[in-house]
N, C-alpha and C positions, 0 to 999 in steps of 0.2 A: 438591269434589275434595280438599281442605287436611282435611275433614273424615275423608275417609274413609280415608285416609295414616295418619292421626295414630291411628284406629282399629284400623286394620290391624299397626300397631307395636306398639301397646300389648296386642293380641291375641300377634303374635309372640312380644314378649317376656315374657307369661307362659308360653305352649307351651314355648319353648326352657327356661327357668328350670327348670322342673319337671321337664323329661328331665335339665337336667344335675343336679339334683338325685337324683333316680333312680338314675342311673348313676355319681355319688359314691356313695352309700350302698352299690351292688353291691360286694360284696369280690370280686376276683380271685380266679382260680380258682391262682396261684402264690402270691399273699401268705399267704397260711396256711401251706405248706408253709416257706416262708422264716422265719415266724416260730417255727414248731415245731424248725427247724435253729439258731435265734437261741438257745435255751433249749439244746438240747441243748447246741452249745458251750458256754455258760458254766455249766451243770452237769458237762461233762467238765474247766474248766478247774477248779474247787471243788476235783472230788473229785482231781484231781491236786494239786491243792492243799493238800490234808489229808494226803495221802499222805508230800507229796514232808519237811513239816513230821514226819511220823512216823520219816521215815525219817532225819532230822539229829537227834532225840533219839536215835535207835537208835544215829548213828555218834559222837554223843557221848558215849554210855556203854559204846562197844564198849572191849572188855579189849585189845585186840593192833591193828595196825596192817592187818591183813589184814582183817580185820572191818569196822575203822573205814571204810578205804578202798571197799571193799565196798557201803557202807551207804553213804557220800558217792556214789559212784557213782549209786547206786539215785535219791537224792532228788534227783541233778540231772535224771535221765532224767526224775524226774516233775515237775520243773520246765519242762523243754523240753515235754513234752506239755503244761502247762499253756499256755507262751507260744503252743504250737498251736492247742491250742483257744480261745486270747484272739485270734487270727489268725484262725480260723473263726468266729469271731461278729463280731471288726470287719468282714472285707468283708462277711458277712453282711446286717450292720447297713447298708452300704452301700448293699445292693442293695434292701433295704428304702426307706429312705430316698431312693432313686433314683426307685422304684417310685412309691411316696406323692406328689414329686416333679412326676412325668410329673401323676397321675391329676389330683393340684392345679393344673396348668397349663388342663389340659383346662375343668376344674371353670371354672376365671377367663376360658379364652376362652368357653366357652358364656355365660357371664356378662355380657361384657363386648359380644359382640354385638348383644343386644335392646337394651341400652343405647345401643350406637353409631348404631344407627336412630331409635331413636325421640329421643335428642339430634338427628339428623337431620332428624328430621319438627319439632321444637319450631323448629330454624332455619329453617324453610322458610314455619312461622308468623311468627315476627320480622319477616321480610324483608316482609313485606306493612303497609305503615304506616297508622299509625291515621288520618291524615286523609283517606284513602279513604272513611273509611265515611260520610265526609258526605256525597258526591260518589254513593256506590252504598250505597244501603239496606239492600242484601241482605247487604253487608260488616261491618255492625252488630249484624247477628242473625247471621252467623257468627263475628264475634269474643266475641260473649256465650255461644257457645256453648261457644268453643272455652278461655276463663276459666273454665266450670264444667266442663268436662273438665279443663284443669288441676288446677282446687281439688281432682279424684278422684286426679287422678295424683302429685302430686308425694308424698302420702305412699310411695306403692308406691316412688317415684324415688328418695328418699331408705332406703329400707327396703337396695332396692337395693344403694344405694351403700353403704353400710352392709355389708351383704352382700360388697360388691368389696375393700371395705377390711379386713375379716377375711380376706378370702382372700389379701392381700398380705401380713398378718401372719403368717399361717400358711405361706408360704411363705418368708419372711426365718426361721421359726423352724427350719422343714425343711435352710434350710440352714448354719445355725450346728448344729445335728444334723448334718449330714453333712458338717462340718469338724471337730466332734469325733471321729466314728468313723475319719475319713482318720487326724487324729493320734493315736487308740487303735494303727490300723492300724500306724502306722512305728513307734511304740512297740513293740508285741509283737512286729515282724521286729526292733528293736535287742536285745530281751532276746532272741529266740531264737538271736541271731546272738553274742552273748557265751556263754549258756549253752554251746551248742557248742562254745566255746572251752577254758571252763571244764573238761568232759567230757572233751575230747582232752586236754588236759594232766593231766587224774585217770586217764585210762587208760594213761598214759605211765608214772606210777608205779607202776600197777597191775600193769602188765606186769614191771615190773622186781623188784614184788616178789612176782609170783606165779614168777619165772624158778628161785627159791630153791629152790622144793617141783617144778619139772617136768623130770626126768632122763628120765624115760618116756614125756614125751607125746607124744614122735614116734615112739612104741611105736603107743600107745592112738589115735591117727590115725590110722595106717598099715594098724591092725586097722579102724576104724570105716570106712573108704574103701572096704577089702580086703569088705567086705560088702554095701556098697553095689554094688560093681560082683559080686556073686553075686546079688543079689536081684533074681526079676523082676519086681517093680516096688514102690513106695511102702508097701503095704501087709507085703507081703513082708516089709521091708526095716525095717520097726516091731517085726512078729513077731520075726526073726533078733535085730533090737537086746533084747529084751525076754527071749529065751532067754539070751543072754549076759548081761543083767543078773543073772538068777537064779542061773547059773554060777557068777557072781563076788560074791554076796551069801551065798552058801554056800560059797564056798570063804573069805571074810573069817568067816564064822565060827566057821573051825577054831581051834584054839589055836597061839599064838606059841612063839618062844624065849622064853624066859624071860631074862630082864635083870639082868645083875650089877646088884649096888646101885650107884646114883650113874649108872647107863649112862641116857643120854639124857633128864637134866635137864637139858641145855642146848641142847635142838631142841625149844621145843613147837611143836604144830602144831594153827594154825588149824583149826578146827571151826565151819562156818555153820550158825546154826541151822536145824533140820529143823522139817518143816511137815506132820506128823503127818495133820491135818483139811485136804483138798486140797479138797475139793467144796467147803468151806465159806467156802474162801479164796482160790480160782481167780475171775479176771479177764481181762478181755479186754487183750491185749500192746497195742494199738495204738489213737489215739483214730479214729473214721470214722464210716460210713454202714454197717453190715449189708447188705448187698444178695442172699444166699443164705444163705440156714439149712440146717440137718441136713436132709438128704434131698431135696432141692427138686431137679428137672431143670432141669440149666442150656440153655439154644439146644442148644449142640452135642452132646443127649443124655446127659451128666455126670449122675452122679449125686452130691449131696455131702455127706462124709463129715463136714464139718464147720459153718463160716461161716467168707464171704468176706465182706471188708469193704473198701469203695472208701475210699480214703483220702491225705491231703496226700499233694504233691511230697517225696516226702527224709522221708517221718513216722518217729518216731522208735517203735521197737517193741522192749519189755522184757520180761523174763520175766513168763508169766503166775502162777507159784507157784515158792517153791522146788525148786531140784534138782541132780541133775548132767548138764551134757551129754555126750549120748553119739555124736549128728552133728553134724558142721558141714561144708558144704561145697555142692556143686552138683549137684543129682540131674536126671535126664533129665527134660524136660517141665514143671521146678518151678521151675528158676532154683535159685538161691542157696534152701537150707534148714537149721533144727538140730531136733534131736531131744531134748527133754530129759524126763529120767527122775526122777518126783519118787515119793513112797513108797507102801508100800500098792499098788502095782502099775498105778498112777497113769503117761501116757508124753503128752505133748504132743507135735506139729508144727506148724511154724510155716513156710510157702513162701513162695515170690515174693520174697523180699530180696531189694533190689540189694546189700546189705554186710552183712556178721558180723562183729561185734567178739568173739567167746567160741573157744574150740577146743573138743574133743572133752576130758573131763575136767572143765574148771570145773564146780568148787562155786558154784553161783549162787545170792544170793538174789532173793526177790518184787520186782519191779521193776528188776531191772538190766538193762542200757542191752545188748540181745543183735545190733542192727544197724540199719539204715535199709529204707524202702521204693524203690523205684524214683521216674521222675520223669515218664513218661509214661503219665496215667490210671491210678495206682498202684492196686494191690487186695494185701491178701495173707490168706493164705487160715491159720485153726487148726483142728486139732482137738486132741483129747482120747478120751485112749484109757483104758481100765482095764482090764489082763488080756486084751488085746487087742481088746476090744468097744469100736465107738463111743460116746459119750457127747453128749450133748444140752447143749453149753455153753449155749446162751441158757437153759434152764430152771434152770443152777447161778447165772448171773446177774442172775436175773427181767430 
């Protein structure tokens, strides 16, 4: 009987062994994805990275205060994307690590079961004492036997254990892993929660010194609104904007009064640089998830004109190229949206914001800080226009 126990365990425990081996080795059909979104985060936080350092050269060498600010602006916006996207790779990494976690638990208990039996079966040998076998004969040729089953087993037993105790390592290492990524975690909610801070206090001055140059712009509002509520719908409403740019790029270039000498050396006026090559230098406003490209039918029959992109609580969305804008405000069915107008006949939209930091008028450059997303399963959706035809932004930003 003691025989055949001791056989039966040792049988288990390599069956079970082997399956959980198997089933460690299977990767999950979500760890891949999770590791592809691990990458992508900290490649969006890089290139905001690179960006946000471009653009503090820029506001360090800007000639005038409007510029400078301007361009301060710009590289904290790509600061704050960066602390986002260092935000979407820590819980990321979390979830990973979570993941790995679980599967290394499983991995120790199948492990740990064959073990606990067949330690069970070797007690059950103990308990039977050797001066029986003097007494019963039969007890003597089972205990020789059950010695040379030992001298088989114990290397496996120790291989085993061996085996249990790498898996306790690896799991003490999983979680010193995943107290580093908690503390990645609070770290990039501190920096994104100062940059913030940073940003509203730059835009406080910003405003006050953009108040200097806008006598009109509750003119050019009033006008951009006054068309939105004429246009029948979004598309409309790009066209109308896009006739009255042309209006107004042809009426700036008639000839002026002419300037007595000395008239108006002492107003100049800020000029952001112009971005000539848009296709070449056109970027996505917002870090996320693409989830709709150009064309794609969405459920509700939609057809789209641009890409929607799932994206953080509150994410931070900046111009995609420079320009002017020419909307700002809340169109039927869009939420909060602006419209901005860059050259060459170049016209972005940008929907779904919950906030707009820009009016109708700003001279904007590449990255500035134009509003926030929403906070419940945010999306917001761009396109790009030129001469009024849609454009294929994923194909200008491989």
């Amino acid at each position: 009987m003691l025989r055949s126990v001791l056989l039966m365990s040792v049988v288990a425990s390599v069956a079970v062994s082997a399956a959980g081996l198997i089933s460690a080795q299977t990767p999950g059909p979500n760890l891949s994805e999770q590791q592809r979104s691990l990458k992508a985060a900290r490649e969006q936080s890089e290139r905001a990275r690179q960006r946000s350092n471009a653009l503090r050269r820029q506001a360090e060498a800007a000639s005038n205060d409007a510029d400078r600010i301007a361009s301060e602006a710009a590289a904290l916006a790509a600061r704050i994307q960066a602390a986002e996207a260092d935000i979407t790779a820590a819980r990321t990494r979390i979830a990973i690590v979570t993941r790995l976690q679980q599967r290394q638990r499983a991995r120790l208990a199948e492990k740990q079961g064959p073990m606990i039996r067949l330690t069970a079966a070797l007690q059950m040998m103990t308990r039977k004492p050797t001066a029986l076998a003097l007494v019963e004969p039969r007890s003597l040729d089972e205990l020789i036997y059950m010695r040379s089953i030992l001298s088989a087993v114990m290397p496996e037993i120790q291989r085993r254990t061996a085996s249990l105790r790498d898996e306790v390592r690896q799991g003490e290492r999983l979680r010193l892993q995943a107290a580093r990524a908690i503390a990645s975690l609070d770290e990039s909610q501190r920096r994104l929660a100062d940059r913030r801070r940073q940003l509203a206090g730059l835009e406080a001055s910003e405003r006050i010194e953009a108040a200097r140059f806008s006598d009109d712009a509750g003119i050019e509002q009033d006008r951009a609104l006054a068309l939105g509520e004429e246009a029948r719908d979004i598309v409309d409403l790009m066209d109308q904007i896009r006739e009255s740019s042309e209006v107004r790029e042809a009426l700036a270039q008639l000839d002026g009064p002419m300037l007595r000498p000395g008239q108006g050396r002492d107003t100049p006026v800020s000029t952001p640089p112009r971005n000539r090559d848009v296709a070449n230098a056109y970027r996505l406003p917002v870090n996320g998830e693409i989830v709709t490209g150009l064309g794609e039918i969405s459920d509700s029959g939609y057809r789209s004109r641009g890409l929607t992109i799932a994206v953080a609580s509150g994410a931070q969305i900046v111009a995609p190229a420079a320009g002017r804008v020419a909307y700002a405000g809340r169109y039927r069915g869009y939420g909060n949206i602006i419209i901005i107008e860059h050259d060459a006949g170049w016209t972005s939209l940008i929907t779904n914001m919950a906030t707009i930091r820009v009016a109708v008028g700003d001279q904007i450059v590449q990255g500035a800080p134009v509003g926030r997303s929403g906070s419940d399963e945010p999306t917001v959706t761009v396109e790009l226009r030129r001469n009024g035809r849609a454009i294929d932004i994923a194909a200008l930003i491989g």
